[in-house]
C-alpha positions in Angstrom: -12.5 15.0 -9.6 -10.5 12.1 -10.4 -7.8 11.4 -7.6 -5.1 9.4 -8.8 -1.1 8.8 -7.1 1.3 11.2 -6.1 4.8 9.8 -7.1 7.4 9.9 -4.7 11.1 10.7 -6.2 13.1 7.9 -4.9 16.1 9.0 -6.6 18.2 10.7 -3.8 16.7 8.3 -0.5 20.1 6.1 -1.0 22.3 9.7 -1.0 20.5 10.3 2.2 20.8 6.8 4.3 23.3 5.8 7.1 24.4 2.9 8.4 23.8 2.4 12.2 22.8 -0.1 14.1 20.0 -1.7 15.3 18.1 0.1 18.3 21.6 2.0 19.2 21.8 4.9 20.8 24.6 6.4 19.0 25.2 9.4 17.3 22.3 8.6 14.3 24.8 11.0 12.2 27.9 8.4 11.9 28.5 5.5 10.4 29.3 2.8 12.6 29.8 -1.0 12.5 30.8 -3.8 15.4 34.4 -4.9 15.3 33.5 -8.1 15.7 30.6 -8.7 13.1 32.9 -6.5 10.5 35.6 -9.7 10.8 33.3 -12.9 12.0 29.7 -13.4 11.3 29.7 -16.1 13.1 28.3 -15.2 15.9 25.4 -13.2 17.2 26.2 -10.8 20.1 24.6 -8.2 21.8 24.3 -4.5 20.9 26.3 -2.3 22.8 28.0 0.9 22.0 31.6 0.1 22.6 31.3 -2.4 19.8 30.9 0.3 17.4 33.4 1.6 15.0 33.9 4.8 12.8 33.3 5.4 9.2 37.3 5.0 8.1 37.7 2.1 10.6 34.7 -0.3 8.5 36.2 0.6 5.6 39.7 -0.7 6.6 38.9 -3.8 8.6 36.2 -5.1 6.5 38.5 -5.2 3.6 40.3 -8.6 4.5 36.7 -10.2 5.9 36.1 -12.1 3.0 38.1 -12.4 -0.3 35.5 -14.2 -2.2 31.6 -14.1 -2.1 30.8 -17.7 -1.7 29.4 -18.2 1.4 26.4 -20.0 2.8 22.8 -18.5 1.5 20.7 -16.5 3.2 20.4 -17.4 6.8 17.0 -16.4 8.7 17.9 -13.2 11.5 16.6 -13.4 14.9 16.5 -9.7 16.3 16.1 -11.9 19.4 20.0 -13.3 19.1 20.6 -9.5 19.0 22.9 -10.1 16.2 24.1 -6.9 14.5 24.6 -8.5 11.2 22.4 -10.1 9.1 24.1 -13.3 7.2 22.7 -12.4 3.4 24.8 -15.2 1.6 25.8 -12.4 -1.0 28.5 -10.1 0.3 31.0 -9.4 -2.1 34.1 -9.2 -0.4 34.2 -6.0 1.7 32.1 -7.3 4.4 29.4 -4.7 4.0 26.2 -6.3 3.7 23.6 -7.0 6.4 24.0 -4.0 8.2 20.6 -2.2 9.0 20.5 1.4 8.4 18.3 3.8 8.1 16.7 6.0 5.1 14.8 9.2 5.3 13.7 12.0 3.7 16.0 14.8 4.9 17.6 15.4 1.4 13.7 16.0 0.0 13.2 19.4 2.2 11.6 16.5 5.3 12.6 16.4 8.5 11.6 12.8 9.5 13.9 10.1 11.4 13.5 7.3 13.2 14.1 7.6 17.1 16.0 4.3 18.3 14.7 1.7 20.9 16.5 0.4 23.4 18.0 -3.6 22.4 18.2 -5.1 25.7 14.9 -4.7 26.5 12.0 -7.1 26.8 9.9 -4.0 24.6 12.5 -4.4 21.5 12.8 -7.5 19.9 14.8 -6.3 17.1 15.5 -3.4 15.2 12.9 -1.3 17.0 11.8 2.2 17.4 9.6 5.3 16.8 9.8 7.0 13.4 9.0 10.8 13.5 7.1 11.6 10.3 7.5 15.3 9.5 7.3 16.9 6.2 9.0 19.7 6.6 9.0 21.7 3.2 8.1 18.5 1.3 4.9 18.6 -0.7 4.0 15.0 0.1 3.7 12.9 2.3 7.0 12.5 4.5 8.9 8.9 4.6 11.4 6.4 7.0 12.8 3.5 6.0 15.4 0.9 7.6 17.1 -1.4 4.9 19.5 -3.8 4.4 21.9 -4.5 1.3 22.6 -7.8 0.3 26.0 -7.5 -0.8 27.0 -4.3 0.4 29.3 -1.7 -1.1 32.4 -2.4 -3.6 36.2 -0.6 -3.2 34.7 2.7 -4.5 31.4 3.0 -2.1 29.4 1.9 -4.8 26.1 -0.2 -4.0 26.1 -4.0 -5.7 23.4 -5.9 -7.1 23.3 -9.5 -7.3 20.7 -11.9 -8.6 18.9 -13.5 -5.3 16.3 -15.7 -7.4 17.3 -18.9 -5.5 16.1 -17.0 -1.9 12.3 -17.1 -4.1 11.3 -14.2 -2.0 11.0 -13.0 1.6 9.4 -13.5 5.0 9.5 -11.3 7.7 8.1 -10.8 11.4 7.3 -7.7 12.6 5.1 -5.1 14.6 4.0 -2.0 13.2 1.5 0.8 14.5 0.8 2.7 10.6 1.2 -0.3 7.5 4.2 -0.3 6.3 5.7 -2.0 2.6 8.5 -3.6 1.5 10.5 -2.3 -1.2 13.1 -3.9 -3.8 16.3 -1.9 -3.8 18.1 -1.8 -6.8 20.9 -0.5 -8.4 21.7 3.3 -9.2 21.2 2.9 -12.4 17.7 0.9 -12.2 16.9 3.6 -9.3 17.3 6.1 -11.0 15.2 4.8 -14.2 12.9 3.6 -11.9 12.5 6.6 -9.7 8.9 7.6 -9.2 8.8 3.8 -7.9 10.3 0.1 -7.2 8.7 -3.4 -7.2 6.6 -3.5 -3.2 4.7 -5.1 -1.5 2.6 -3.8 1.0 2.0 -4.7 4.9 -0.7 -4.6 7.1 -0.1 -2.4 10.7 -0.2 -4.9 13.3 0.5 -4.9 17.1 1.1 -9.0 17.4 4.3 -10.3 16.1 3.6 -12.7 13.1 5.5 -14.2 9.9 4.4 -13.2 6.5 5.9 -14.2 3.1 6.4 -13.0 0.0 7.5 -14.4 -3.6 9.1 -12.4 -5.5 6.4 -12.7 -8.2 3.9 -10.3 -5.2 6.5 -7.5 -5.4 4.7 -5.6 -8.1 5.1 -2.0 -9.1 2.1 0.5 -8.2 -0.4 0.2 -11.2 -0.3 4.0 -11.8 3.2 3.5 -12.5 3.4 1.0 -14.8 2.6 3.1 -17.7 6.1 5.0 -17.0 8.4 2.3 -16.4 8.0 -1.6 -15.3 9.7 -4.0 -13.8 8.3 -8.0 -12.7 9.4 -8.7 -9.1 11.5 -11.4 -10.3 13.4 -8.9 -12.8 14.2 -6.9 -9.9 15.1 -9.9 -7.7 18.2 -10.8 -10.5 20.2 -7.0 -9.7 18.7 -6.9 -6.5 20.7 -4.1 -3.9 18.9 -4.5 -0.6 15.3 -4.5 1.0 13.7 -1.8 2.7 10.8 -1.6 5.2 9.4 1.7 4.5 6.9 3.9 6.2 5.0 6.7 4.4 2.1 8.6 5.6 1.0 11.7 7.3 3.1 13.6 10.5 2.7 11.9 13.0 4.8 9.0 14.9 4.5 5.0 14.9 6.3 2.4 16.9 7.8 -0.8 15.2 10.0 -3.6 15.5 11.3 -6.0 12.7 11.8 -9.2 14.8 13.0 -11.7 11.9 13.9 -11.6 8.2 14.7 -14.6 6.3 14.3 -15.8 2.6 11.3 -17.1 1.5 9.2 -19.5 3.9 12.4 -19.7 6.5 10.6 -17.3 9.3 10.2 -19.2 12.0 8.5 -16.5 14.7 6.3 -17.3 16.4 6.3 -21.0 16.7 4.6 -22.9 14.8 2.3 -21.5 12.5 2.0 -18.3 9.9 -0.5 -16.8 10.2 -2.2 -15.7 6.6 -2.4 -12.4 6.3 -6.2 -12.2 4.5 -8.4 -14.0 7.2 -12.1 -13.5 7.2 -13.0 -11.0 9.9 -16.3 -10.2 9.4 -18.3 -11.0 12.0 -21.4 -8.4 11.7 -24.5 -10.6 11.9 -26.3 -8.4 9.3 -24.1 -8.8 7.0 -25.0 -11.3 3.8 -23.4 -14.7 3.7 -20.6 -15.4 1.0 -23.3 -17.3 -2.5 -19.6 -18.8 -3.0 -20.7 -18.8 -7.0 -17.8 -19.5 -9.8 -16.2 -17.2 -11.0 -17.1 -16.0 -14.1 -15.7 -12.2 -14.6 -12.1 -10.9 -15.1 -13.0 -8.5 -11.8 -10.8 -9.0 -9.5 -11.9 -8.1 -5.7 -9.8 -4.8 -3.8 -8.9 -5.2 -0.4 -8.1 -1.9 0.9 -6.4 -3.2 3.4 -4.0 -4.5 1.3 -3.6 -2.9 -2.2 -2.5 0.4 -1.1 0.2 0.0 -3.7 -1.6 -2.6 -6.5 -4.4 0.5 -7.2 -6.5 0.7 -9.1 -8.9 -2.0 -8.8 -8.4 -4.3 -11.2 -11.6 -4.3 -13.0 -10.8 -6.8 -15.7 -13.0 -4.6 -18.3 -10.2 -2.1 -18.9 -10.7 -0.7 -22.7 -6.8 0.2 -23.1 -6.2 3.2 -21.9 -5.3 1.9 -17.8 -8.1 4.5 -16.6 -10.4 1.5 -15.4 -10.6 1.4 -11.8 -9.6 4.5 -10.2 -11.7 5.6 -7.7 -13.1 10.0 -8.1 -15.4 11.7 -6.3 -18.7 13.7 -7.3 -21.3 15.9 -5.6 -24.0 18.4 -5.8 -21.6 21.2 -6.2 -23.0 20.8 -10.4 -26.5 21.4 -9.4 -25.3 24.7 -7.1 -24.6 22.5 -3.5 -22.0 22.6 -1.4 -21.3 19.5 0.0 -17.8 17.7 -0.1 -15.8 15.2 1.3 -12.8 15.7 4.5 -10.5 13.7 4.3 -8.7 11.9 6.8 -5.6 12.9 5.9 -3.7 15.4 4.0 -3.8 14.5 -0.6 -2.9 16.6 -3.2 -5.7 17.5 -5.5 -3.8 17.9 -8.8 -3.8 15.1 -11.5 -0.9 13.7 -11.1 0.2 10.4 -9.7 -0.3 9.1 -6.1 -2.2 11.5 -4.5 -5.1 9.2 -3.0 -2.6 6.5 -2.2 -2.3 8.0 1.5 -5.7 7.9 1.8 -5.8 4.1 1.4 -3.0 3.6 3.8 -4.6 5.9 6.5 -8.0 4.5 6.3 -6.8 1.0 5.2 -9.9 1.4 2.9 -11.4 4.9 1.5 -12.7 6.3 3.9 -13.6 10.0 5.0 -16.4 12.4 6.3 -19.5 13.4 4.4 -19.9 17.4 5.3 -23.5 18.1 4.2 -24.7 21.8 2.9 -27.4 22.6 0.3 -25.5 25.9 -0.8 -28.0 27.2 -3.6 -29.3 23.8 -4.4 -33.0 22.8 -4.1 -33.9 20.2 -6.5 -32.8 17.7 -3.6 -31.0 16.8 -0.4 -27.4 17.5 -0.8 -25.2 14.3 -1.4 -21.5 13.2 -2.3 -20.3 10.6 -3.9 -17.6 8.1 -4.9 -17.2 5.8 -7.9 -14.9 4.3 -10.5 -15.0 3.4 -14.3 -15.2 -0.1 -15.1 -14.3 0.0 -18.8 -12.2 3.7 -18.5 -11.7 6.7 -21.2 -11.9 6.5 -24.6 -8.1 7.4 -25.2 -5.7 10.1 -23.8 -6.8 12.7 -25.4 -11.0 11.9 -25.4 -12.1 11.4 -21.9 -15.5 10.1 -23.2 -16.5 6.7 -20.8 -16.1 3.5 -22.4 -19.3 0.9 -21.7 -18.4 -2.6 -20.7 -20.9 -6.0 -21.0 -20.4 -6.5 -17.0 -23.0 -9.2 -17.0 -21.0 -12.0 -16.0 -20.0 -10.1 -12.8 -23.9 -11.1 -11.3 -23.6 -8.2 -9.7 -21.1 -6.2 -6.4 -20.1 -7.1 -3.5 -19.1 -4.5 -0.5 -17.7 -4.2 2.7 -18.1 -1.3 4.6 -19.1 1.3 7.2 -21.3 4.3 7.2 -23.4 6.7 9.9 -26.1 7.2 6.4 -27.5 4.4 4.2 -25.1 4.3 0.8 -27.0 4.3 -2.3 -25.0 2.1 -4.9 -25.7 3.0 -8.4 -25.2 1.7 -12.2 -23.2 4.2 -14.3 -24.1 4.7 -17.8 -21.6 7.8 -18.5 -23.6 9.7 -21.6 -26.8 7.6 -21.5 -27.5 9.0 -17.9 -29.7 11.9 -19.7 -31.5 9.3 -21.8 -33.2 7.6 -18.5 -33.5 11.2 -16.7 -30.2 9.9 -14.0 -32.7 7.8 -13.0 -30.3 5.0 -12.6 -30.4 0.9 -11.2 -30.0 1.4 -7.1 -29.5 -0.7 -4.4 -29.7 1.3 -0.6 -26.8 0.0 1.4 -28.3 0.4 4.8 -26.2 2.7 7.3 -23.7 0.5 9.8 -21.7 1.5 12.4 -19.9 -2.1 12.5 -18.3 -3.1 9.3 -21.0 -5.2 7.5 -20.8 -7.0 4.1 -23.2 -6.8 1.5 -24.0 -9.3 -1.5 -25.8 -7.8 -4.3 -26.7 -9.2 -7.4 -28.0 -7.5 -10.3 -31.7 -8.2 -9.3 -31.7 -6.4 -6.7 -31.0 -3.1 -8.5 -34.4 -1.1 -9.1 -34.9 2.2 -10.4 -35.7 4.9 -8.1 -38.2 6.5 -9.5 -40.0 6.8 -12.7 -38.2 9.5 -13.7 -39.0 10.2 -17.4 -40.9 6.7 -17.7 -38.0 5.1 -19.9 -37.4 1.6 -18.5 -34.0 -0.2 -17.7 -33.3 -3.2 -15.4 -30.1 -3.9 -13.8 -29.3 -7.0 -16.4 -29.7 -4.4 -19.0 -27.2 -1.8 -17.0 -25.0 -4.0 -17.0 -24.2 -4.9 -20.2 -23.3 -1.3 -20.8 -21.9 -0.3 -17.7 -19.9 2.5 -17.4 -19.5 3.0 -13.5 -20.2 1.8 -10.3 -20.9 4.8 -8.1 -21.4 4.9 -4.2 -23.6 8.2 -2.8 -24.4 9.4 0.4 -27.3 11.5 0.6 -28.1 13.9 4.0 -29.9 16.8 5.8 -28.3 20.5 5.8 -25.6 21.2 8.2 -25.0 17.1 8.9 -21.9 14.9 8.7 -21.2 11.3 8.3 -18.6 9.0 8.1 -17.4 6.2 5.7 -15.2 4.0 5.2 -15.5 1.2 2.1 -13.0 -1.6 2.8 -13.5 -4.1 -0.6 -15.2 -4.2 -3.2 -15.6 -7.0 -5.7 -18.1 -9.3 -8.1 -21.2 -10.6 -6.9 -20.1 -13.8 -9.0 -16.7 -15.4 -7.3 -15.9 -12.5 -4.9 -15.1 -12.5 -1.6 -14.9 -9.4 0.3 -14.4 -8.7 3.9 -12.5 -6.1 5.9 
């Protein structure tokens, strides 16, 4: 089975927002808006709810705040100033940018909002709070946001873009309990053609406030997308609407609080570094030391951490078709077992886009439990598997496996975890049969703690003798097809895994 995104319709989130502000606790079902940040931003008060104003009153005070839209650029917000506004350096007149405000899923059948923190506390260091995932009818996986526009809203309501290039991206400072993204807003007509998706990056969960930044050029649409519609980071930055830090996962709840928000390299919290958001955690003493070799394939490592929105893995060997890289599972269910995988979280098993994305973002990896049973089988233990192609299918209508000359990979690299010892095997789609499945194999040994492995092609053996024909690893790999993980184990037993990167022997780098 061959898991691959569900899409998200985007198209009626903006019909469904509300401006509020920041950790109020107002009525979350009217518009409201600070007397004095609708006719100054220049200063930064505190939150309080006699400052806030109706629906009819922004829209008739805010009309005289500015008459032009040159103003200063964008100016880094403190959520610690407790300023209610956030000074974009876009607005076009009507004083309606910077506001936060809140998007949800209520107009898609969910039931999901986001229940406000209190400003004046020492907990709440911005625009804070719990957001309530729930589903309700939905049939994926129920979604919050809070956003920001950067120019706000013309005479007629209507959302404006503007070209922010010169801000050459975004940093922000925040805490989070699930990982959230940031998404590029754009205009109606851009949402709506890009609908199933916009330009994001995505964020790890953390519970220590730190700066990250982004260039415009990271905000990248999700891979499975790309083959529907497209647009470069910096495309969407020149009819940009607004940003939007988004949650999407499973019911459930998670605390978070955006602290700062600036323009490119202009986050200044906390003092004085910024801290990069890929360190090397691995600590596990059995795991193998980095060969640091040169680079020398087009395979590019996945973080699963990180590229819950950049799958697939960017293989490098893709034959033209963009099937390389997605991940499927496989069991003994063909030879009559009954073993299969249980997943963390709720995914949707059809074929259609996004479906394993959640998993990815739950697990920040793919991880899951190994539910053992032998049903009818007995030519072996039972087993499951997961893999992906290297090369892909032969076309969209011929699902036949392309072969790939992965020699110049040297061979995979792989962090993970698992209560049973992970066999990692060569693929060879059709040609399987020709060496009786006995396959090139390297045993991952089981590891509670995450532990990194280094393996090159000289380390893969096969098996068994099988049907006596011969093939080494070096040979595998020039006509590689997959690269498959399988966990093998005894009736009635369970095991989990989680597989956090996975890259090149030659010039990767994995870790957690």
């Amino acid at each position: 089975m061959q898991l691959k995104s569900c899409g998200y319709s985007l198209s009626a989130i903006v019909a469904s927002s509300f401006m509020l502000f920041a950790c109020s606790d107002s009525n979350p079902n009217t518009p409201f808006a600070s007397t004095a940040e609708a006719s100054s931003s220049s200063e930064s008060l505190p939150i309080s709810s006699s400052d806030f104003l109706s629906s009819s009153e922004i829209s008739s005070s805010s009309s005289s705040a500015q008459s032009s839209a040159t103003q200063a650029k964008f100016q880094t917000w403190h959520g610690t100033d407790k300023a209610q506004r956030i000074k974009t350096g876009y607005d076009a007149g009507t004083g309606t940018s910077g506001y936060w405000y809140e998007v949800n899923d209520n107009s898609e059948g969910g039931l999901s909002k986001i229940t406000w923190g209190n400003a004046t506390t020492e907990q709440c260091k911005g625009v804070c709070g719990t957001i309530v995932l729930d589903k309700g009818t939905m049939t994926y996986n129920p979604f919050v946001a809070v956003a920001f526009d950067l120019a706000g809203k013309d005479a007629q309501g209507e959302h404006i873009a503007v070209d922010a290039t010169d801000m050459g991206g975004i940093c922000i400072t925040y805490t989070s309990d699930y990982p959230p993204m940031l998404e590029l807003v754009l205009d109606d007509k851009q949402d709506s053609l890009f609908a199933i998706a916009t330009p994001n990056v995505s964020l790890s969960k953390t519970t220590t406030a730190n700066a990250f930044n982004f260039k415009w050029s990271d905000f990248k649409m999700p891979s499975w997308a790309t083959k529907y519609n497209n647009i470069s980071g910096e495309e969407a930055a020149k009819q940009l609407v607004g940003i939007r830090f988004k949650v999407q996962a499973a019911s459930g709840t998670s605390n978070f609080d955006i602290i700062e928000v600036g323009s490119y390299g202009n986050c200044t919290y906390p003092p004085p570094q910024i801290e990069d958001p890929k360190p090397y955690i691995d600590t596990n003493p059995n795991s193998d030391p980095n060969p640091n070799l040169p680079k020398t394939s087009p395979f590019e490592t996945w973080y699963g951490n990180e590229d819950y929105y950049t799958y697939p893995i960017n293989t490098g060997y893709d034959a033209g078709t963009e099937t390389a890289g997605y991940w499927f599972t496989y069991g003994d269910d063909a030879i009559n077992g009954a073993s299969k995988i249980l997943w963390p979280i709720d995914v949707c098993y059809e074929y259609e886009p996004g479906c394993f994305d959640v998993v990815f973002y739950y697990c920040e990896g793919i991880c899951g439990t190994a539910n053992f049973s032998k049903g009818n089988m007995t030519e072996r233990n039972p087993f499951v598997g997961l893999g992906f192609n290297v090369a892909g299918e032969k076309s969209q209508t011929d699902n036949t496996l392309v072969s790939a000359d992965a020699s110049a990979m040297g061979g995979v690299c792989v962090t993970y975890t698992s209560d049973n010892d992970i066999d990692l095997i060569l693929g060879l789609g059709e040609m399987e049969k020709e060496y009786d499945y006995n396959l090139p194999t390297k045993t991952l040994p089981k590891s509670k703690d995450l532990i990194t492995k280094y393996v090159p092609w000289a380390d893969f053996k096969q098996p068994s003798e099988g049907n006596g024909k011969k093939i080494s690893a070096e040979e595998a790999a020039k006509i590689l097809t997959t690269i498959k993980f399988e966990i093998e184990g005894t009736q009635g037993q369970q095991a989990n895994f989680n597989i956090k990167s996975v890259g090149p022997y030659n010039g990767g780098n994995c870790h957690p």
